[in-house]
Structure formats: C-alpha cells, structure tokens
C-alpha positions in Angstrom: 118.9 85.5 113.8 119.4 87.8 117.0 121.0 91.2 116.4 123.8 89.3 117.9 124.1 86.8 115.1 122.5 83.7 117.3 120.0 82.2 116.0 116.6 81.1 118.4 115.7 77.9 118.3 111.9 78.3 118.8 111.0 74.8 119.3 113.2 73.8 122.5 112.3 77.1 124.1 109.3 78.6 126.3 109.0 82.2 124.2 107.2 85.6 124.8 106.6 87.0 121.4 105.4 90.7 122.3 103.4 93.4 120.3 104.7 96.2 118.7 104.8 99.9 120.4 101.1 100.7 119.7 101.0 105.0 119.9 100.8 107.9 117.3 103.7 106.9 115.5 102.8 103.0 115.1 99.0 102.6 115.1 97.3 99.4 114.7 94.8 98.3 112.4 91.8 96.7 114.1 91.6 93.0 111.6 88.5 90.8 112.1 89.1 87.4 113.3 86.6 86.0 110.6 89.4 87.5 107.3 92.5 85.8 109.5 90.9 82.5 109.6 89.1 82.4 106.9 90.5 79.7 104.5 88.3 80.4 101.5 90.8 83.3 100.8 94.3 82.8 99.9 97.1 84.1 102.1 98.0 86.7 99.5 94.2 87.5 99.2 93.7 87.7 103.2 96.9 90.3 103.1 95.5 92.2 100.5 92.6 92.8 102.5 94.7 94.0 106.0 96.4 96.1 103.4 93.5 97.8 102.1 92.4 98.5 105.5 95.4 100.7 106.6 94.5 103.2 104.1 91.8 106.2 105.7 90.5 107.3 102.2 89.2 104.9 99.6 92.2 104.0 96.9 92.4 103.9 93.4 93.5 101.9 90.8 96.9 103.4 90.3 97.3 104.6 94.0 96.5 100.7 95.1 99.1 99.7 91.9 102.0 101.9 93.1 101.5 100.7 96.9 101.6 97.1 95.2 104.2 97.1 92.8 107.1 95.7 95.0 104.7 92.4 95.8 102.7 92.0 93.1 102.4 92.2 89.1 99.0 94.1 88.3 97.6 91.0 87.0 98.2 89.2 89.8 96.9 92.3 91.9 93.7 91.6 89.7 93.1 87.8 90.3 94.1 88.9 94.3 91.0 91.6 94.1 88.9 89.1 92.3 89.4 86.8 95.1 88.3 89.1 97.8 85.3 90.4 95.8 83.8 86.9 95.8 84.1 86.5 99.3 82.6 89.7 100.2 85.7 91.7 101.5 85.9 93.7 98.9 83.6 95.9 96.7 84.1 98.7 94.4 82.6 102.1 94.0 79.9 103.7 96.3 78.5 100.3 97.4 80.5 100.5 100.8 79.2 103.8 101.6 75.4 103.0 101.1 
C-alpha cells in the first residue's frame, strides 16, 4: 500500500524502484554478488551474512544473540551460523584476521 492507502499493482505497470539516501546517516554495506546468488545458502543464511557485515568490530556470541533475538531463536541462530561456516562466509576466532 501507498501512504495514501492505494495499493500498486506491479505487474500492469512500468516501475522505477530507486535506492535509498546513501550519506552519513544511511551508509551502505558493500554485499558480494557471489553471497546474493548463491543458492547453496538459505535465504535466512545469506541474510545472516549481510547482517554480520554491517557490524565494524567482530561480534560475540551474546552481542550477535541480542541483535538476533527478534528474528531468530538461538538454536536456529546456530543451524543459520552452521550453514554459513560450511560455505566459507563465515569463520570464528582469529582465522579472518590471519
């Protein structure tokens, strides 16, 4: 729905869909193309990732839970992490900064 209650139908209409303000305030994260399409990783998996990459500072456990808890139970958090570990887009400890 529009912000004036209509609602767009998308398929009987030529659309612009335009990017966010990109500044200070609403920085982007650069994603690679390879995670997007990637179909070995779930969706929830491949969000997970983009997530993680917002973040400047490596985060821990219970940082990464609290961040989480509104989308995700812990142990489906776990089976998420799992899933990215296999598939190389994620690792734990000092291994990334080698």
């Amino acid at each position: 729905m529009t912000e004036n209650g209509n609602e767009h139908n998308t398929e009987d209409q030529d659309i612009t869909i335009e990017r966010c303000p990109h500044d200070a305030e609403n920085p982007y994260t650069m994603v690679s193309k390879h995670l997007i399409f990637d179909t070995r990783l779930s969706p929830s998996a491949r969000w997970l990732v983009v997530f993680l990459q917002t973040f400047t500072k490596p985060v821990t456990w219970k940082e990464l839970v609290k961040e989480i808890k509104p989308y995700y139970t812990q142990k489906e958090l776990k089976k998420l992490i799992q899933e990215a570990m296999k598939f190389g887009y994620l690792a734990t400890g000092d291994i990334c900064h080698e």
